[in-house]
C-alpha positions as CSV (number, residue, x, y, z in Angstrom):
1,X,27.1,-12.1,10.7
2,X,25.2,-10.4,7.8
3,X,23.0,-8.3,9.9
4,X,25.6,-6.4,11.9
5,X,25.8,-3.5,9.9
6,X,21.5,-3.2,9.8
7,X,20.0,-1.2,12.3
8,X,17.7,-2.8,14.3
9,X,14.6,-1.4,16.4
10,X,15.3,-0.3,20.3
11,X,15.3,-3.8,21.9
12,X,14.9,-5.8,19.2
13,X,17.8,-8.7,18.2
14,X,18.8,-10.6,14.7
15,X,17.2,-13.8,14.7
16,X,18.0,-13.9,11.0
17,X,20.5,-16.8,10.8
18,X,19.1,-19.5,13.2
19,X,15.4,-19.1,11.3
20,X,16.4,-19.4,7.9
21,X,15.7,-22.6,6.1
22,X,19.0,-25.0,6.0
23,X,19.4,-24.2,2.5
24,X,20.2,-20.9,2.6
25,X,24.1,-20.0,1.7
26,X,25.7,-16.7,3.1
27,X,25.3,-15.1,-0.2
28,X,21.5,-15.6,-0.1
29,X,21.6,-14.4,3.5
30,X,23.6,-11.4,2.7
31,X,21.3,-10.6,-0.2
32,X,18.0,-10.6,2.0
33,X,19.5,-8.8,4.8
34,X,20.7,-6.1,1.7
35,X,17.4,-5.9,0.0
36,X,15.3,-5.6,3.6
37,X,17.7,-2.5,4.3
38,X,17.3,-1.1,0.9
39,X,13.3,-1.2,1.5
40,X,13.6,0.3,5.2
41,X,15.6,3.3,3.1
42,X,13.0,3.5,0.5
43,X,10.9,4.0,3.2
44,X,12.4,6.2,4.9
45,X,13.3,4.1,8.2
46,X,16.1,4.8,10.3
47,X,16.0,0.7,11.6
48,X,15.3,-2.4,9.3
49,X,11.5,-4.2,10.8
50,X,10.5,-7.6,10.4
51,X,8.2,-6.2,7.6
52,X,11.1,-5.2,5.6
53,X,12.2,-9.0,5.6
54,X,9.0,-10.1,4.6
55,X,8.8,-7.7,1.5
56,X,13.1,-9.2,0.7
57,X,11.9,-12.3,0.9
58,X,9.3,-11.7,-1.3
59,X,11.4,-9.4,-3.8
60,X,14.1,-12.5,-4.1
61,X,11.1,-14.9,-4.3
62,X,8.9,-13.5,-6.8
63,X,10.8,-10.9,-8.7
64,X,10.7,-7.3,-9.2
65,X,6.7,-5.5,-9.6
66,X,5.8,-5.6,-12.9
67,X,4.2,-2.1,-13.0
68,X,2.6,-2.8,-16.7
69,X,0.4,-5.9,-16.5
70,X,-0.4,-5.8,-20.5
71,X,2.4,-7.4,-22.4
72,X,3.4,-6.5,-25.8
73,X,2.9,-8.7,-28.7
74,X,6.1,-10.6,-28.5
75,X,6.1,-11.4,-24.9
76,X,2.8,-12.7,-25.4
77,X,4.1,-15.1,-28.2
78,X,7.1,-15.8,-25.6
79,X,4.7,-16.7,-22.8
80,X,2.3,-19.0,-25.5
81,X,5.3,-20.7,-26.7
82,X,6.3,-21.1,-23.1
83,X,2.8,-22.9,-22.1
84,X,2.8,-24.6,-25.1
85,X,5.7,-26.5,-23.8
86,X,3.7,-27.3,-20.9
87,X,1.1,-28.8,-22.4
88,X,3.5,-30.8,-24.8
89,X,5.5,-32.4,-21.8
90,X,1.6,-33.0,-19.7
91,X,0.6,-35.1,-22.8
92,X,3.4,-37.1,-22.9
């Protein structure tokens, strides 16, 4: 249902919807199938590939790239605070 507007590779079909986990909602469907064809543009594809799945599904799962690995002072303090926690809620 999502898919119908991707274009798909000579021969190949959507098997989208019957291999997605049973959790998944339409909206989280119709976000992967939008951020797979927003890579295959970046790209410079005319179709959408398995690879440009992979690469949504990563993207939803993990976040955006962070292209500077070195934070700044106060997102280090952030992310001590943040473990901090961790290691409060461990010990208890």
């Amino acid at each position: 249902m999502h898919a119908k507007k991707c274009a798909w590779p000579q021969g190949s079909t959507s098997t989208l919807s019957p291999r997605s986990p049973p959790a998944s909602t339409d909206a989280d469907l119709a976000n992967l199938v939008s951020e797979a064809a927003l890579h295959a543009t970046r790209r410079g594809a005319e179709a959408v590939s398995a690879d440009d799945f992979i690469l949504a599904i990563e993207r939803i799962v993990a976040g955006l790239e962070k292209k500077n690995r070195i934070p700044n002072p106060h997102e280090r303090k952030v992310i001590v605070h943040h473990e901090m926690g961790h290691a409060i809620v461990a010990s208890a």
